[in-house]
N, C-alpha and C positions, 0 to 999 in steps of 0.2 A: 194255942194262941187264939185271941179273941179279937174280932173284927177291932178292935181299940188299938191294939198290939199292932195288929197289922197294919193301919194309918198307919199309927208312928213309923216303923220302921219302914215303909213303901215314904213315908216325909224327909225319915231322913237320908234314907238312898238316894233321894231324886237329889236333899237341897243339898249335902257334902260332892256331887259327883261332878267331876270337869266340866267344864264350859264346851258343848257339843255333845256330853256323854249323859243325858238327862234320860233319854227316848232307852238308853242302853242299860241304863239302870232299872229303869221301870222292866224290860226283856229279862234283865237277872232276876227281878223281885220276884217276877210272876215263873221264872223256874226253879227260884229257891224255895217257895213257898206252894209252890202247885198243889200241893195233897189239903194244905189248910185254907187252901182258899173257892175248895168244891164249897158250891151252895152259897157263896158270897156274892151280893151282890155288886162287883167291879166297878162297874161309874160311880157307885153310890159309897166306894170304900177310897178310890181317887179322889173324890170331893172332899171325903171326912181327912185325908192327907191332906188336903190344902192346897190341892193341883187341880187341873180342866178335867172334869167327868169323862171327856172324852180320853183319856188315856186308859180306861177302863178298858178299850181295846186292844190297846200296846199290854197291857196285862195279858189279857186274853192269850195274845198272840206267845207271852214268855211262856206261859201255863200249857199251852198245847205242845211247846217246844219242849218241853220237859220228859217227854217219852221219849225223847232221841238227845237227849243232853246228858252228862256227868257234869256237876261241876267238879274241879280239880281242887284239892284242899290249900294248892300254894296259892292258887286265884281267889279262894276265898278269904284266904289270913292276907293275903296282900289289898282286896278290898276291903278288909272290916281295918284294919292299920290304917291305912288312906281315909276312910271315913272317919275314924277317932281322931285320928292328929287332928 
């Protein structure tokens, strides 16, 4: 996946996710995607998504999380369903 791919889909995580569940999403994105996002630069891939540079952090923070995280496959097909509709 190519810093392109990743805007997008760290865009549209953030803009389909509940009202309070923004910062949560950005936490899922960066442990979904932890291995593809070594050597990315994070403020500068939240900007190109169209959010504050500064959640480049809240990435960081899913991404570190990802060594003590699974996600569950029914959390996933339950968030990607909620994002599509």
């Amino acid at each position: 996946m190519n810093s392109q791919q990743l805007a997008e889909e760290l865009s549209r995580m953030y803009n389909t996710a509940l009202r309070g569940g923004q910062v949560a999403m950005i936490h899922l994105f960066g442990i979904k995607y932890a291995n593809e996002l070594r050597g990315v630069g994070l403020s500068d891939l939240a900007e190109q998504a169209g959010i504050s540079r500064t959640y480049g952090t809240e990435i960081n923070k899913g991404r570190n999380l990802a060594k003590y995280v699974d996600l569950k496959p029914q959390v996933i097909n339950h968030a990607r369903r909620r994002f599509l509709s």
